[in-house]
C-alpha positions as a printed Julia matrix, in Angstrom:
237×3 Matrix{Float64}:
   8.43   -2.81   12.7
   9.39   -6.92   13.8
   7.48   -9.61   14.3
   4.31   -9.27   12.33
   2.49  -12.71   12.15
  -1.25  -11.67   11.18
  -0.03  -11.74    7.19
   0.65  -14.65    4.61
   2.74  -14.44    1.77
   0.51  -14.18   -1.29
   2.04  -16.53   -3.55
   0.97  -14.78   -7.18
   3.13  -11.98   -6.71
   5.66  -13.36   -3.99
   7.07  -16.1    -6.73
   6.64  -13.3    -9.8
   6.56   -9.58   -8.89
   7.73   -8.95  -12.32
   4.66  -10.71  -13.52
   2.4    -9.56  -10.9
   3.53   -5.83  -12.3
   2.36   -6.85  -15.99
  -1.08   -7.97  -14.15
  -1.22   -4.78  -12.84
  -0.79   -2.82  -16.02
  -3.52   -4.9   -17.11
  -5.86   -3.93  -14.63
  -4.77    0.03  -15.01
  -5.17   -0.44  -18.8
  -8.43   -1.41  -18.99
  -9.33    1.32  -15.89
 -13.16    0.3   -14.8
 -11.77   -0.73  -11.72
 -10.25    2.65  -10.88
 -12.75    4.5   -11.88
 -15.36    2.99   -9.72
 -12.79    3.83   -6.68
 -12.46    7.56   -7.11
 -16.03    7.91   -7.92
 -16.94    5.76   -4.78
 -14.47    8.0    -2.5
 -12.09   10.73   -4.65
  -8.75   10.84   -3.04
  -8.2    15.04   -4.2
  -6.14   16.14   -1.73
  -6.43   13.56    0.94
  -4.59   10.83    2.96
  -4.48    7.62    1.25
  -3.6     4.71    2.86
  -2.39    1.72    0.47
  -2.77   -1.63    2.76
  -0.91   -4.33    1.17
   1.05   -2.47   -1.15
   3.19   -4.61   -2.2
   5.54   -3.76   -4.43
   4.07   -0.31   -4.42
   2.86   -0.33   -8.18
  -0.34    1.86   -7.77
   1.2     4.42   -5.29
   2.28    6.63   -7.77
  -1.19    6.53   -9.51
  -2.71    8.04   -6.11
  -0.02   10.52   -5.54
  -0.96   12.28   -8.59
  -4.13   13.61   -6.91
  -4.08   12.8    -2.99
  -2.5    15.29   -0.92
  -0.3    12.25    0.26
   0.2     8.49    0.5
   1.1     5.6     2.4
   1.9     2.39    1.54
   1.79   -0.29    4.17
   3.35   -3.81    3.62
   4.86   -6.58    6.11
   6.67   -8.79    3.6
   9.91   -7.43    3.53
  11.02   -8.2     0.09
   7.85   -6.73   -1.24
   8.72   -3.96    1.15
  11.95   -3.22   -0.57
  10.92   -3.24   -4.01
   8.38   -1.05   -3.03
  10.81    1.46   -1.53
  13.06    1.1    -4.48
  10.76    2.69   -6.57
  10.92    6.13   -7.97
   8.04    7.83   -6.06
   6.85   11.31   -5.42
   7.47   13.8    -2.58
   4.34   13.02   -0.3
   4.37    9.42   -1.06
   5.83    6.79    2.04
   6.42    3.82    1.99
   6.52    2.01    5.82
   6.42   -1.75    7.2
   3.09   -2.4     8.66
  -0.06   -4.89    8.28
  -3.63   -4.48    8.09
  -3.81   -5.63   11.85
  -0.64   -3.32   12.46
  -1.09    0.02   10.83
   1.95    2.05   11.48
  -0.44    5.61   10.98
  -1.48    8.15   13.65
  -4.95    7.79   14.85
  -7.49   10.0    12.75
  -5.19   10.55   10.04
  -6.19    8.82    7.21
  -9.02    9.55    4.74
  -9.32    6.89    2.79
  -7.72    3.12    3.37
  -7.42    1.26   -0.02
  -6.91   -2.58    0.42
  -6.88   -4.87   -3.19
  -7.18   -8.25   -2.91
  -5.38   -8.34    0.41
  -6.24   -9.36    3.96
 -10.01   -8.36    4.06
 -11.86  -11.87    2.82
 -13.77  -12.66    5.69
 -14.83  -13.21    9.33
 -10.8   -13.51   10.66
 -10.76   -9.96    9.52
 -12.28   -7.9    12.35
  -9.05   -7.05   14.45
  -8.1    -5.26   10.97
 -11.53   -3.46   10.63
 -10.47   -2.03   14.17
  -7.35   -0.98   13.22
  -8.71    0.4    10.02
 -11.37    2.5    12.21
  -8.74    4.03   14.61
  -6.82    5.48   11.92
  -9.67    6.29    9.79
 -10.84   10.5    10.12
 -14.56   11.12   11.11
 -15.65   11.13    7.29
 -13.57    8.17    6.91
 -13.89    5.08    4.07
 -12.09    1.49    3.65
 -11.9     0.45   -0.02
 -12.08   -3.03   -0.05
 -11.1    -4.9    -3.19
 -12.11   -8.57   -3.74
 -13.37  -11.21   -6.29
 -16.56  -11.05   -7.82
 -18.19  -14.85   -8.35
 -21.17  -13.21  -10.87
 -19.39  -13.32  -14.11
 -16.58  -12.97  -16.1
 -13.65  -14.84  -17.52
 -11.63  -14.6   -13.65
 -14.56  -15.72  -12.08
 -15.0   -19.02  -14.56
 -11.35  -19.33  -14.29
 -11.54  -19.38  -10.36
 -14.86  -22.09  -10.6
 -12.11  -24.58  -12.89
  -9.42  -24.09  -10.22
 -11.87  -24.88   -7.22
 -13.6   -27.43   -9.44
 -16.75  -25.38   -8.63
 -16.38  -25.59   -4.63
 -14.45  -22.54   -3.78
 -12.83  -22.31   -0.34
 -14.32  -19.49    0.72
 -18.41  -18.94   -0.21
 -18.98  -15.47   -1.3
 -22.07  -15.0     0.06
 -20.53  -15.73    3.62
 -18.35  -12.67    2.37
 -20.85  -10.59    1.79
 -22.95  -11.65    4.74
 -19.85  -10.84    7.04
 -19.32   -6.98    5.36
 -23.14   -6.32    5.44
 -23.31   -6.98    8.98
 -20.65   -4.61    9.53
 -22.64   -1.92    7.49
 -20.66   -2.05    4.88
 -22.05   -1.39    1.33
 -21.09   -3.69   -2.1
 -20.54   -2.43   -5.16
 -20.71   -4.42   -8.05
 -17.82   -3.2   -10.29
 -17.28   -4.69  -14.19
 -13.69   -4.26  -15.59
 -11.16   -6.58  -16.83
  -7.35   -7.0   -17.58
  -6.03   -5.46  -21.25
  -3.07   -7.22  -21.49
  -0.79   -5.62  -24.3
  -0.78   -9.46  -26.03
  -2.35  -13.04  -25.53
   1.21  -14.63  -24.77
   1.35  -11.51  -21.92
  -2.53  -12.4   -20.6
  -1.23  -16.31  -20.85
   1.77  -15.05  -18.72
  -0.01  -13.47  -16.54
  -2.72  -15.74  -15.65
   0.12  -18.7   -15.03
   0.59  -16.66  -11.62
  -3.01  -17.1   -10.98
  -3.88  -20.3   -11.72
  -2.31  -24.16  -12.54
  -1.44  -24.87  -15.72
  -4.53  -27.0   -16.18
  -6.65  -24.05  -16.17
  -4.53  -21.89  -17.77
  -4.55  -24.29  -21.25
  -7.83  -24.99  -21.06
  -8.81  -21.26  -21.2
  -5.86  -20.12  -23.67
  -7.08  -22.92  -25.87
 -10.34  -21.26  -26.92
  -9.4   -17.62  -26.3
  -7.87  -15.32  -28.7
  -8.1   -11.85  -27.26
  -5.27   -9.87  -24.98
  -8.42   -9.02  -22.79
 -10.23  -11.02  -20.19
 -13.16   -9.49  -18.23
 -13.18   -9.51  -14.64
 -15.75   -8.42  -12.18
 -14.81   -7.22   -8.68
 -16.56   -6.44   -5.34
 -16.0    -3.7    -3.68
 -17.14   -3.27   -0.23
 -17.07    0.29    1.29
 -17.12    1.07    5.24
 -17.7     4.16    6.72
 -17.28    2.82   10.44
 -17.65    6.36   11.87
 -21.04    7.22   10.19
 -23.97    7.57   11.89
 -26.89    5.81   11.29
C-alpha cells in the first residue's frame, strides 16, 4: 500500500527504535498495563489487530494466545523492522494506517492502538475504519496518557511547562461522546537499571527534564498511569 498521508512519524521511536524496544520491555516488565487489556477484552483465540505496530515488539506477546494477529504500520522503516522479526505462524505483518486498515470487513475482534493515532477530535475517519473491520462483538483498545498522576505525567507537565498541547479533558470529552468508556489504568516502566530508565526517558523528553528528574530519583522504576478508552461501536444501547 502507497501513498498514505493520514500518519506522522513519531519521533521517540523513529530516531531510537533500539531505545524505544528497551521502553517497551519496561512497560512489559512491570505488566499493569497488560493486564488491564486482557481483562478489559481477552484476545483467546481471536483476531487481533495491532494499529501502529511499529516495530512489531508486542506482536509476539498476543500471538501466544489470539488465534491470530495483525500488525498494521505505514512508516516503512518501522515496517521492515517489524517484518524482520522472528514471529509466529498466524502472526502478519502488512502496511496500513489507522485511516487505511488493510483488513476484511468484520474480521477483526479486537483493534489494539498504544499511544498512536487516536488523541482526539481529527480521529473520527479512523474510528470508521476501525468500525468496518471490527466483528459485531467488536472492541478498540485505545492506549493514551493519563494526566492524574505519576512520574510520566509530572514529567509531561515540565516538558509543556504545565500547558500541554492537547487538554485531556477535551480527550475524554471527544471518546465519551462517542460512547466510549475510560479506564483508569496504574502501571509503570521497570527498567532493568537507572542509567537504562535515564536512557530511555532521553527519547521522551529534552534533556532539561530528563536531569532534573534523574537528579532526585534513584530507582530503575517510574510509575505511569494510562487511559484506556474502550469502544464497542456495534453495541446496542
Amino acid at each position: 500500500m502507497s501513498g498514505l498521508d493520514d500518519w506522522i512519524h513519531a519521533p521517540n521511536i523513529t530516531s531510537d527504535p533500539a531505545t524505544y524496544e528497551l521502553e517497551n520491555e519496561a512497560l512489559l516488565r512491570d505488566g499493569r498495563l497488560d493486564e488491564a487489556l486482557y481483562s478489559i477484552a481477552p484476545w483467546d483465540g481471536r483476531t487481533l489487530i495491532d494499529v501502529g505496530c511499529g516495530t512489531g515488539f508486542w506482536l509476539p506477546i498476543y500471538s501466544r494466545k489470539a488465534e491470530s494477529v495483525i500488525g498494521v504500520e505505514p512508516d516503512p522503516t518501522l515496517l521492515a523492522l517489524a517484518s524482520a522479526r522472528s514471529l509466529a505462524a498466524n502472526v502478519d505483518v502488512r502496511q496500513g494506517s489507522a485511516e487505511h486498515l488493510p483488513v476484511a470487513d468484520g474480521t477483526a475482534h479486537i483493534v489494539h492502538a498504544r499511544f498512536a493515532y487516536f488523541f482526539g477530535p481529527w480521529a473520527d475517519p479512523g474510528l470508521r475504519e476501525v468500525a468496518r473491520v471490527l466483528t459485531p462483538d467488536g472492541v478498540l483498545l485505545a492506549v493514551d496518557n493519563s494526566s492524574s498522576g505519576g512520574d510520566f505525567a509530572r514529567l509531561l507537565q515540565a516538558e509543556d511547562d504545565g500547558d500541554p498541547p492537547l487538554d485531556p479533558s477535551d480527550t475524554d470529552r471527544w471518546w465519551a461522546d462517542r460512547g466510549a468508556r475510560r479506564h483508569e489504568v496504574v502501571g509503570g516502566w521497570q527498567a532493568s537499571s537507572t542509567q537504562e530508565l535515564e536512557r530511555i526517558l532521553r527519547i521522551e523528553f529534552s534533556d532539561r527534564v530528563v536531569d532534573d528528574f534523574m537528579a532526585g530519583h534513584t530507582s530503575p522504576s517510574l510509575s505511569y498511569q494510562f487511559a484506556v478508552y474502550e469502544w464497542r461501536p456495534h453495541r446496542q444501547p
